[in-house]
N, C-alpha and C positions, 0 to 999 in steps of 0.2 A: 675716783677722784684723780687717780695718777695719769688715766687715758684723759680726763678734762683738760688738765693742766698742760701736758703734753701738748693736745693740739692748740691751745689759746697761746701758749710758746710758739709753735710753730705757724701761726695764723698773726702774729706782731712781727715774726721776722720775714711772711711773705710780706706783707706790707711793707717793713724797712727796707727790704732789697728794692720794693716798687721806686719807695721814694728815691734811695740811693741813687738807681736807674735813672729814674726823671731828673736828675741833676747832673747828670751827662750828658752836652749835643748828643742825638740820637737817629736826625732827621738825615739821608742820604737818599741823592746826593748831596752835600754839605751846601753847594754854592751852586744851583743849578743856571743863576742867570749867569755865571761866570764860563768862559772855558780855560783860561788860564792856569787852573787851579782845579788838582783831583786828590779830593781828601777822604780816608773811610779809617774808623772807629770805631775797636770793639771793647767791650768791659765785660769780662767774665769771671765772675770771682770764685773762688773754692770754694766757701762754704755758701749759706743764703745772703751773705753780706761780707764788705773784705773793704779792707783797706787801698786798693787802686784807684787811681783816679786819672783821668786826662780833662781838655777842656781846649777851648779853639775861638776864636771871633774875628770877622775883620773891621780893620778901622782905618779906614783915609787910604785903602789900599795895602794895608802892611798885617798880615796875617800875625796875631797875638797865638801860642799855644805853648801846652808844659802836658807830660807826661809824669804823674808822680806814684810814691809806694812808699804807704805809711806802716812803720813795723806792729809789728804781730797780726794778729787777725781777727774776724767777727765783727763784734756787735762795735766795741770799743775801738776800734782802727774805723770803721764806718764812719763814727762820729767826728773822729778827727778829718776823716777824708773830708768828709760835709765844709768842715770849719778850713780848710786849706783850699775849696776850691773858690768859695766864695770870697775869700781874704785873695787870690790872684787877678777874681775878676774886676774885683774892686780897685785894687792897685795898678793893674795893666790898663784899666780901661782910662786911665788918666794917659798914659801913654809913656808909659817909664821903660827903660830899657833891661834887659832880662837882672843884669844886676842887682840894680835897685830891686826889682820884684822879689829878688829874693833874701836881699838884706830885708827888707817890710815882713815878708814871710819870716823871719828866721826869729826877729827881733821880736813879732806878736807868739809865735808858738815855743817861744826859749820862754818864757812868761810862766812862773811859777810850775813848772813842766816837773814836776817832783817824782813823777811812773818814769821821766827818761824816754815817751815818746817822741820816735821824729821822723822823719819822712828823706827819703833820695825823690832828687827831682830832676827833670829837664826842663828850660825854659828858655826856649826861642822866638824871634821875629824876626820874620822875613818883610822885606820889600817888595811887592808883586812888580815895580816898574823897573828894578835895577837888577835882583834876583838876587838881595844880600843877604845875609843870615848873619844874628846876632842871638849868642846862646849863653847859657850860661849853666854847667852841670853842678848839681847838688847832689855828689855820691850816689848817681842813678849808676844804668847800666849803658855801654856802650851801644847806642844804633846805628843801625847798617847805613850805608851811601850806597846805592847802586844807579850804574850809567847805563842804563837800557842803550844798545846800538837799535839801527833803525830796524831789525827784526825783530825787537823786542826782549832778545838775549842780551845776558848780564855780561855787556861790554867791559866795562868793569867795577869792582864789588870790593868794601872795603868796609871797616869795623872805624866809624869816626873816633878818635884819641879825643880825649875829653881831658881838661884839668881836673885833678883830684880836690874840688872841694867838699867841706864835710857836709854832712846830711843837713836839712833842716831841722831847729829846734833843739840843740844838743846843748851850742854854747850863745847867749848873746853878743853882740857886738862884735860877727864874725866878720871879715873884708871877703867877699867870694868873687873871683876872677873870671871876668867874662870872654868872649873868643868869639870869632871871628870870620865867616864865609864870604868871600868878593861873590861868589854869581853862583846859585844852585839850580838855577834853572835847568827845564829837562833831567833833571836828576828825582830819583826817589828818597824819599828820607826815612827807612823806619825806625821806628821807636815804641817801644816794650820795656816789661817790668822782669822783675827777676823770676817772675813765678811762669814765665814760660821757660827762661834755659832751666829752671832748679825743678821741672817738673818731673817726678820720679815714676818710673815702671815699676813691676811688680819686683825687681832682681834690686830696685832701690838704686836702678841708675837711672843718673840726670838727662834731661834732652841735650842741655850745654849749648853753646855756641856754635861750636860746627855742624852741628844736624842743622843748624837752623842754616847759616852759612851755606854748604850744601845745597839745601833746598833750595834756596832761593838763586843760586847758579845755575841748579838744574832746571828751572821753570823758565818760560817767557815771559815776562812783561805784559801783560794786559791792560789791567788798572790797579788802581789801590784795593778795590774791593775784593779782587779777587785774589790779591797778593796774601791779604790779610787771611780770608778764608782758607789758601791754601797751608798759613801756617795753622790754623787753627785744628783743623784736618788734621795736619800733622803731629803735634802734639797730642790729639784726643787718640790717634794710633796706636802713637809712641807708649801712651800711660796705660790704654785696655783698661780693664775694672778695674 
């Protein structure tokens, strides 16, 4: 009875990781009629199901996306993830600027939130025609800039300064401060969760930010795709069993 149980347990959370999966863009290249634009995305969560989430669309030319990380983990952060991403698409796709997106977001998951669930988020739009960036951080993690020169080496490489707003979901009727990029074009944007610098090795040391730093100095430039791979690489090194 305890081997049944077991696997009917573990035969509902393949399926919730499917479904989880299918509600993250998954298709790459992202925008294959496009060339302006090279976008790749991975979701790999710790256990069969996690609280990470990202998401991406474009509209009238202006790339909508947000990178988030809903706390704790499993089955219960999954379902939140679920409810945050559809609540972004829904709101973004009216065409509100990252702000708004996430007073909407803040103001629906402050909502009788009695566990103290909430989520760090990023939430950008770019203009594809001008190369502006409009973001707005919800107590995420800092992502990288890097300025590939024309060999593909990291010209230069820098940790974006984010304003400290708080998480989604904590307090309603918060004010969150948005910011600001005149032209990003030709530039790299990454953007990650904490569970790649706080992933621990066997000694229960973190990857951190400078390994990743690091790496990414030390690589060239290729594409997103393979920028991504190489961190991911790197990390699955880093932790061993």
């Amino acid at each position: 009875e305890t081997t049944t149980a077991k696997e009917r347990i573990e035969s509902e959370l393949r399926i919730a990781r499917g479904i989880q999966m299918g509600m993250v863009p998954n298709r790459f290249p992202a925008f294959p009629e496009r060339n302006d634009i090279d976008l790749f995305a991975l979701l790999q969560p710790a256990k069969e199901v996690g609280g990470d989430l990202y998401d991406y669309f474009l509209q009238s030319d202006k790339l909508f996306f947000c990178v988030g990380d809903v706390s704790g983990k499993g089955v219960a952060a999954s379902m939140t993830m679920a409810v945050i991403v559809n609540l972004f698409r829904m709101v973004a796709k009216e065409g509100f600027p990252p702000t708004y997106i996430a007073t909407r977001l803040n103001e629906t998951l402050s909502i009788d939130n009695e566990n103290g669930t909430f989520a760090t988020m990023l939430i950008g739009v770019i203009d594809l025609h001008t190369g502006s960036m409009d973001y707005c951080n919800c107590g995420h993690t800092l992502p990288l800039v890097i300025s590939p020169d024309a060999g593909g080496k990291s010209g230069s490489l820098a940790f974006l300064e984010l304003e400290s707003n708080a998480p989604l979901g904590l307090w309603p009727e918060l004010e969150f401060i948005g910011e600001h990029i005149a032209d990003i074009r030709d530039k790299v944007l990454l953007v990650y969760t904490d569970g790649l610098t706080e992933a621990e090795n066997s000694r229960q040391e973190q990857y951190g930010e400078q390994r990743l730093y690091d790496l990414i100095q030390s690589q060239p430039f290729v594409n997103t795709r393979k920028t991504v791979e190489q961190v991911r690489e790197s990390v699955a090194a880093f932790v061993g069993n």
